[in-house]
N, C-alpha and C positions, 0 to 999 in steps of 0.2 A: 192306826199303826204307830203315830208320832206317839199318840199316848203310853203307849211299852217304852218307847226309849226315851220319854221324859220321866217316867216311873225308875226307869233303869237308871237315870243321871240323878233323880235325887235320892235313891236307897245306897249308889255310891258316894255321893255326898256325905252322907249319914254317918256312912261308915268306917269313913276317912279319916279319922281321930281315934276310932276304939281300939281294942282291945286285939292284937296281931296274934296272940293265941288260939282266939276263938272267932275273926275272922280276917278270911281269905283277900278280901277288899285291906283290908287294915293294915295286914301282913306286905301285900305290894305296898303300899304309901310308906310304909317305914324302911322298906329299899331301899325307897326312891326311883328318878327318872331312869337310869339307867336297867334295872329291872323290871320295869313295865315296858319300856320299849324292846329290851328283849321277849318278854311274854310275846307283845306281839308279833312281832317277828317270827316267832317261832310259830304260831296262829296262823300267820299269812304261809308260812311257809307247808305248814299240814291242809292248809283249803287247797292249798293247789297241787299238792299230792292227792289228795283224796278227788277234784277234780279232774286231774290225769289220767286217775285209775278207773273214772266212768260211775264211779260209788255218790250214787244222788245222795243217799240219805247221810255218809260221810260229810261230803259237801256242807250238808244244812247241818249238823253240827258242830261242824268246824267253825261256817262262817257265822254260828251262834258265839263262840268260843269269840273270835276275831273280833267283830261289833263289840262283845261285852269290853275284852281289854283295850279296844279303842275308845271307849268312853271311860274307862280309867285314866289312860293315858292325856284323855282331853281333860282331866278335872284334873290333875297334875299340873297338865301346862295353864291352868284357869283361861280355857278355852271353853265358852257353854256351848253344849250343842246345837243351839239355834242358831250359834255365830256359821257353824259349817252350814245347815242347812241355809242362811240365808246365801253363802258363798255359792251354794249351787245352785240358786234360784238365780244370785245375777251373771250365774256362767248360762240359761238357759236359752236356748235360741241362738249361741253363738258355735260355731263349727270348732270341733276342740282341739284342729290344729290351729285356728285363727286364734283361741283362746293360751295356748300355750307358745304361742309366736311372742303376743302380746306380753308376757309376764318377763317382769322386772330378771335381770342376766344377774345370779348371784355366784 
């Protein structure tokens, strides 16, 4: 499974530089931050309609949609996806009001 979304963070890599006409990845990067964090936004907000409404297959994808512009947004911010997944491996075993107690008051 990690293998899709290491495939999926380096063909947005790729993309990141070409050509915003002829691609869709291209087109968010010469936005910029602000436009990819709206994409997702607007993702997060259609998975959870589509989960409201009971629509599984809406759901799955949406939350295709969702994951994709979150790893947009993560190579924007030069965040590699192995930095979150290691973040969830050292949240594992911790109860996640203890883990949210613990984080830094911003």
């Amino acid at each position: 499974m990690t293998g899709t979304l290491e495939q999926l963070e380096s063909t947005i890599a790729t993309r990141r530089g070409g050509d915003a006409s002829a691609s869709y990845v291209a087109a968010l990067f010469a936005k910029g931050m602000p436009k990819i964090a709206q994409k997702l936004g607007e993702e997060a907000v259609e998975t959870v309609i589509a989960a409201m409404a009971g629509d599984a297959r809406g759901v799955t994808g949406e939350a295709a949609d969702l994951i994709f512009h979150l790893m947009v947004l993560l190579n924007e911010a030069g965040v590699p996806f192995v930095d979150v997944l290691a973040e969830l491996e050292r949240r594992e075993g911790t109860s996640g009001l203890a883990e949210k107690a613990a984080r830094p008051k911003v």
